[in-house]
C-alpha positions as CSV (number, residue, x, y, z in Angstrom):
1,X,0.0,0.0,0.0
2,X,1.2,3.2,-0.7
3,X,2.5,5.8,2.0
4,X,-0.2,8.4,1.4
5,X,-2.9,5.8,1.4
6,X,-1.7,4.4,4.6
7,X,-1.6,7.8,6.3
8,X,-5.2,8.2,5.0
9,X,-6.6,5.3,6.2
10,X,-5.1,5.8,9.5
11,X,-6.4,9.4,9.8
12,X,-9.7,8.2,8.7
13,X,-10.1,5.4,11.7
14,X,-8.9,8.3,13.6
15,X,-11.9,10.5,12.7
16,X,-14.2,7.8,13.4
17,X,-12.9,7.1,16.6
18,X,-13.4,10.5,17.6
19,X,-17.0,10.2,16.4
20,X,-17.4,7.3,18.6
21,X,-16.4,9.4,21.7
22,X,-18.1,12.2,20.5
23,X,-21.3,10.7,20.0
24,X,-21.8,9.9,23.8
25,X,-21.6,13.5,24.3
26,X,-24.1,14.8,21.7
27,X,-27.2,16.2,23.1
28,X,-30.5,15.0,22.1
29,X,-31.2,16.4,18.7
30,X,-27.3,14.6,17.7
31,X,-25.5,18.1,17.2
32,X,-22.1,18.5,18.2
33,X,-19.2,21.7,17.7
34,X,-17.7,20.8,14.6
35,X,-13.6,21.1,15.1
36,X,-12.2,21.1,11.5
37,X,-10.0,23.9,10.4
38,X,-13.1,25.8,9.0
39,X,-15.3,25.8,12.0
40,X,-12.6,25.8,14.7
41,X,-15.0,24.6,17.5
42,X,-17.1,28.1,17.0
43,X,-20.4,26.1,14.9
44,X,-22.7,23.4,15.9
45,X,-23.9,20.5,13.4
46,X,-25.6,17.8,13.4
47,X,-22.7,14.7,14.2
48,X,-22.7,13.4,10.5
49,X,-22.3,16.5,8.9
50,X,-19.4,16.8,11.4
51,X,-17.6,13.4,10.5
52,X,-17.7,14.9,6.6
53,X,-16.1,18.6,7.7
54,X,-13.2,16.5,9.3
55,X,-12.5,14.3,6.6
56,X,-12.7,17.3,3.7
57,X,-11.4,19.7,6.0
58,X,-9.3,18.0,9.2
59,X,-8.7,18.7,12.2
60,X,-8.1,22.7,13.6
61,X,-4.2,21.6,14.6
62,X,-4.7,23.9,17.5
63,X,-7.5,21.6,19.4
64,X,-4.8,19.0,21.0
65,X,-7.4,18.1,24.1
66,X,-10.9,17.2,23.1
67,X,-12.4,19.0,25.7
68,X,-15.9,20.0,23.9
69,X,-16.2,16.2,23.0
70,X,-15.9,13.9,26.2
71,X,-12.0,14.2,26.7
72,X,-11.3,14.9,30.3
73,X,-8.7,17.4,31.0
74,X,-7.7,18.9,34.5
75,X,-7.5,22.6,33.6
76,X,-10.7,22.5,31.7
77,X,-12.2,25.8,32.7
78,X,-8.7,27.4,31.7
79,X,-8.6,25.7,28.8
80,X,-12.2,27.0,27.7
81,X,-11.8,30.1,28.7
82,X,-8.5,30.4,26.4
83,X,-10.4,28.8,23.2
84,X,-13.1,31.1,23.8
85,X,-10.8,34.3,23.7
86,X,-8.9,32.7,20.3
87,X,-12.1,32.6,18.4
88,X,-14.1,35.8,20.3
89,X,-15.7,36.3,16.4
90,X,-18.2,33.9,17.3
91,X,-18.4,34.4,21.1
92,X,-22.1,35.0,20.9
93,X,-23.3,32.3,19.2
94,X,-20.8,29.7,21.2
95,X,-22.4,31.3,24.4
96,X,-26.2,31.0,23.2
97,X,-25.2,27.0,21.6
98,X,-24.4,26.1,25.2
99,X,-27.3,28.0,27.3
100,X,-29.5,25.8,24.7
101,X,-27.1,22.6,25.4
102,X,-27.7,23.2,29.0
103,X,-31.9,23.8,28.7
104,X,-32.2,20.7,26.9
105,X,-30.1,18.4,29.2
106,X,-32.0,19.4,31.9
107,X,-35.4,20.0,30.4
108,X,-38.3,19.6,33.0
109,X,-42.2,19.9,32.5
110,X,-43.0,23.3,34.1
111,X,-39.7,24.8,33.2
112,X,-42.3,27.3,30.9
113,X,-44.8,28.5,33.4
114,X,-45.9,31.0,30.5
115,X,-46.1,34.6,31.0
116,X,-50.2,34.0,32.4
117,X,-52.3,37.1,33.0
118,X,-54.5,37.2,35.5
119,X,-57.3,39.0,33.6
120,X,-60.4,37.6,32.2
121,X,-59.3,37.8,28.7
122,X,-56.4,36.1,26.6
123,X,-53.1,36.2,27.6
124,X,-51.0,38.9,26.1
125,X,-48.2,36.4,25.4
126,X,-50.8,33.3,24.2
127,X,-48.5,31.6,21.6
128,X,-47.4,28.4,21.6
129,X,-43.8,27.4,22.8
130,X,-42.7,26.2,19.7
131,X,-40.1,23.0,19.1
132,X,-36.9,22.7,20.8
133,X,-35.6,22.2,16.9
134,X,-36.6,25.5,16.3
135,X,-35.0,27.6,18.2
136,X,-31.5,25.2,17.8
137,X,-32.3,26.6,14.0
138,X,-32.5,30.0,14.8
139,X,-29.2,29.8,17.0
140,X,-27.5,28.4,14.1
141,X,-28.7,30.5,11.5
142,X,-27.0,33.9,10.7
143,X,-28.4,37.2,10.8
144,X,-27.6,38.2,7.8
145,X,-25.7,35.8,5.0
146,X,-22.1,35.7,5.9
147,X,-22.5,37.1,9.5
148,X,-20.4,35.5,11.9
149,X,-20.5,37.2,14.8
150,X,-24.4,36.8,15.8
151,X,-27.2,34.0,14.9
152,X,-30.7,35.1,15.0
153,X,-31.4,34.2,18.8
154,X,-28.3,35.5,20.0
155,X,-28.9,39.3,18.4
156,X,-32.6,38.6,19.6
157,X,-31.5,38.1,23.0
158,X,-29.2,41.2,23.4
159,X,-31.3,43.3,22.6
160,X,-34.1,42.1,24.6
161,X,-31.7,42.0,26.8
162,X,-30.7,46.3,26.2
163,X,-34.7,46.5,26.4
164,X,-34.9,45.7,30.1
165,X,-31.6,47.4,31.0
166,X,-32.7,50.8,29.6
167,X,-36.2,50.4,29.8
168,X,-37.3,50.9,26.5
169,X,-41.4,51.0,25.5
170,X,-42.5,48.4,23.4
171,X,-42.9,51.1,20.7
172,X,-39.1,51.9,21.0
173,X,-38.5,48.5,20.3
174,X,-40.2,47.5,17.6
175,X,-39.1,51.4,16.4
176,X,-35.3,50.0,16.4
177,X,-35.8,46.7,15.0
178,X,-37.5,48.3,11.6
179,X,-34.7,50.4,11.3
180,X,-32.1,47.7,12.2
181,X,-33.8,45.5,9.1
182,X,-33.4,48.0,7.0
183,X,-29.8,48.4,7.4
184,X,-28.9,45.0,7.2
185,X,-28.5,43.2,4.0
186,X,-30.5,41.7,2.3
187,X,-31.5,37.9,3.3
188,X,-31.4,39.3,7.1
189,X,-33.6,37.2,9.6
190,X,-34.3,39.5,12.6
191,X,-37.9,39.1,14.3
192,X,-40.3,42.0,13.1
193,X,-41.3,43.0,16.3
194,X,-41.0,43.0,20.2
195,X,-43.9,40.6,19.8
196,X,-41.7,38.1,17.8
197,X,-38.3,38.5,19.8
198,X,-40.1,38.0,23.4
199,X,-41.5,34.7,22.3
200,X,-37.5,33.2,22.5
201,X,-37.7,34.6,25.8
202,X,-40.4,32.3,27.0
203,X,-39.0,29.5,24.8
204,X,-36.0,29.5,26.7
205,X,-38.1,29.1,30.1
206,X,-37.5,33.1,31.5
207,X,-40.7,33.3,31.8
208,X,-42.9,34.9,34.5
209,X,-46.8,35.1,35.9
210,X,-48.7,38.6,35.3
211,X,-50.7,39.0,38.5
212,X,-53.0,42.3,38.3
213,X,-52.8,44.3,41.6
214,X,-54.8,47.0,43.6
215,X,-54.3,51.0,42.5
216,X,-53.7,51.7,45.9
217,X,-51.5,47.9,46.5
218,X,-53.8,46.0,48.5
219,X,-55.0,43.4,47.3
220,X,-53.3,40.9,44.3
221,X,-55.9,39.8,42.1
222,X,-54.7,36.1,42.5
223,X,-55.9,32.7,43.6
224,X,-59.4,33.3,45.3
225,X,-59.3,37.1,44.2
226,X,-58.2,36.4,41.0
227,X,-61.6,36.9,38.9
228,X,-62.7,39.8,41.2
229,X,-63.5,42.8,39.1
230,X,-62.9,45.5,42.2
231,X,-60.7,45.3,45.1
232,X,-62.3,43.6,48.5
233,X,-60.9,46.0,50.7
234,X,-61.0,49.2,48.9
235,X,-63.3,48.8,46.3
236,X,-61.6,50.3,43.6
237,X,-62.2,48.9,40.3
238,X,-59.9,46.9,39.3
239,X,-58.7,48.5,35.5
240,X,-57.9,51.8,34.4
241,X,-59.5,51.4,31.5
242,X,-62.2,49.6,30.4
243,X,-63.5,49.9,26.2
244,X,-66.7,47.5,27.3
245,X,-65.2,45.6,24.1
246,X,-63.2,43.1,26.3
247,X,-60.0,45.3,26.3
248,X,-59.4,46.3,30.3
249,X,-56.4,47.3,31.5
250,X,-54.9,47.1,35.1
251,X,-54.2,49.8,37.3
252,X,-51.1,47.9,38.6
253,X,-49.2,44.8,37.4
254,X,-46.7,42.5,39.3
255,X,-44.3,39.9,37.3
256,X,-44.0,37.2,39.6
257,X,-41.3,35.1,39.4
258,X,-42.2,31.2,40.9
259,X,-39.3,29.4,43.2
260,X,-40.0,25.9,41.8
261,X,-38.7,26.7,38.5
262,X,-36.2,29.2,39.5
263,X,-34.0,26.9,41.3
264,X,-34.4,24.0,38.6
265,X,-32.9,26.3,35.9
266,X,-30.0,26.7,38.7
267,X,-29.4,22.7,37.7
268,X,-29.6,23.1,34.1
269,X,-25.8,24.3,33.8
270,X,-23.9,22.3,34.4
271,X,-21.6,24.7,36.2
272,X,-23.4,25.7,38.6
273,X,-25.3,22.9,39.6
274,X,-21.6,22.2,40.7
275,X,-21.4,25.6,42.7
276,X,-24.8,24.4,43.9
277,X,-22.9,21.3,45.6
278,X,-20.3,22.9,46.7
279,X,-21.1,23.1,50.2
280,X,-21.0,19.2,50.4
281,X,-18.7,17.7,47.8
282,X,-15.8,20.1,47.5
283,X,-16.0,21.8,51.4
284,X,-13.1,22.1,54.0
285,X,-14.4,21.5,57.1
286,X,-11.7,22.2,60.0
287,X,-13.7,23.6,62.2
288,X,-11.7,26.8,63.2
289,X,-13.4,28.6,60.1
290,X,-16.6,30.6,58.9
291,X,-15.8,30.3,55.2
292,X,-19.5,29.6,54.1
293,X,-23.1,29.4,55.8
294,X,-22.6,25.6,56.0
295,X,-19.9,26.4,58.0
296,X,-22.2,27.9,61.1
297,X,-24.3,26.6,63.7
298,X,-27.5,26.6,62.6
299,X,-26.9,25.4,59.5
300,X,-25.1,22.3,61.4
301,X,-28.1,22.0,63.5
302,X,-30.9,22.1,61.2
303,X,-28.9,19.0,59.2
304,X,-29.4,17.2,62.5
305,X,-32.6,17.9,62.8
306,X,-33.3,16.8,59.4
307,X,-30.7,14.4,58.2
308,X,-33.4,13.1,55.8
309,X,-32.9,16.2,53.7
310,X,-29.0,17.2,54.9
311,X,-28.3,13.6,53.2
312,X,-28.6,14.8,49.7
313,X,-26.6,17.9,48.4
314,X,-29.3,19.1,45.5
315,X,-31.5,20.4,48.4
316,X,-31.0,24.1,48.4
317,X,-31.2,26.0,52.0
318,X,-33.5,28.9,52.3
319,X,-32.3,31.9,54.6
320,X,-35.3,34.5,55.8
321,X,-33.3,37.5,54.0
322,X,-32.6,35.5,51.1
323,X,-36.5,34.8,50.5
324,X,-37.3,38.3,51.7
325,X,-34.6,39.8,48.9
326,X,-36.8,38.1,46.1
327,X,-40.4,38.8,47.3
């Protein structure tokens, strides 16, 4: 056999064994980062499509460890965090490939509690969630042809994202977004509206509950109140505007946030369900210390109290001015 055949053939059984290993590590819908020279580690695609980019294109010679792929490696964090900086171009889209890695590993039932109004009419955010295929699409696909830098999600997101930090109308927003589309080039695949681009949000599980409240905040219009058309202590009406045509508006709204799913999306990275152990697996305890609340008295106590929920280190610990902070 010739030299150049042999070589090859032994590259060849290379990339399949990498495949192998890889393939335990793909998430559910079989897409991995592709590392050939082309797409460095920054793009994900489906694991076949992969195998053919490595064999046309090989391997990026800089990717020695295969850390995105199942290869353990002690310094993995440092490691990361140095990949990430050599290929910053597509720093976005990496970021927004791995939040939706991380949602889909640890997908749970009532992760989308759905942003419910308490008001007799629709919802104001009554779409349906759509497939978890879809918005791995719109993560992947570019914003405008040859864009690098952002997908379609991850522009979305920033800029929802500048909407609640500088608390722009709704107006505003769908104001910038028209103009935006018509600077981009053509072939461009930003939402049309603030309408559009909130509907990732709730497809990603941030979502929240609408509850209507009192004009002068003393009564929420929620569980037994909750169809009441004036307040039971006040009497005040309960909207600000009423058309008779089915269109009322509140005098007061309150986003409510629920617990339950709150600390499950705390599990979904991977990270920081590790930080979430930390107090148990990783831990000195010497004694002479107060390095963390485990650390104290009460905490110590209440394990001994109840050892039943002490003996497993996903149970998360409540403090009175933690649980005031968020109400």
């Amino acid at each position: 056999m010739h030299e150049t055949d042999r070589i090859s053939k032994r590259y060849t059984e290379g990339v399949r064994q990498f495949i192998n290993m890889a393939r335990g590590h793909a998430n559910r819908v079989d897409r991995i980062k592709c590392p050939c020279r082309k797409c460095k580690n920054r793009v994900y695609h489906h694991i076949d499509a992969v195998e053919t980019h490595l064999i046309l294109n090989r391997f990026d010679l800089d990717y020695t460890e295969w850390i995105f792929h199942g290869e353990e490696h002690p310094f993995f964090k440092h490691v990361q965090a140095e990949h990430n900086d050599d290929n910053s171009q597509a720093e976005d889209i990496d970021e927004v490939g791995e939040m939706l890695d991380d949602i889909y590993r640890g997908t749970f039932p009532d992760a989308n509690i759905g942003e419910s109004s308490t008001s007799l009419g629709p919802s104001n955010n009554d779409h349906k969630a759509r497939p978890f295929d879809q918005l791995w699409e719109d993560a992947q696909r570019e914003l405008y042809p040859g864009c690098k830098k952002f997908s379609k999600l991850s522009f979305s997101m920033k800029l929802l994202h500048i909407k609640t930090l500088c608390n722009w109308s709704d107006k505003s927003f769908d104001l910038v977004i028209d103009l935006i589309k018509q600077a981009l080039l053509d072939g461009e695949s930003l939402p049309k509206s603030y309408y559009k681009a909130k509907q990732f949000r709730r497809d990603l599980g941030f979502s929240y509950e609408l509850i209507h409240v009192c004009k002068k905040v003393c009564t929420l219009f929620w569980k037994e109140h909750a169809y009441k058309d004036e307040c039971p202590k006040c009497h005040i009406s309960r909207w600000k505007k009423d058309n008779g045509k089915g269109k009322k508006i509140p005098w007061k709204v309150l986003r409510y946030f629920p617990i339950k799913p709150m600390l499950q999306r705390l599990f979904m990275s991977k990270d920081v369900a590790k930080d979430m152990r930390w107090h148990n697996d990783e831990r000195l305890e010497d004694g002479d210390y107060l390095r963390h609340p485990a650390d104290s008295i009460v905490w110590k106590e209440f394990d001994k109290k109840h050892a039943w929920f002490a003996a497993d280190s996903h149970n998360v610990w409540f403090s009175k001015r933690w649980l005031q902070s968020i109400w």
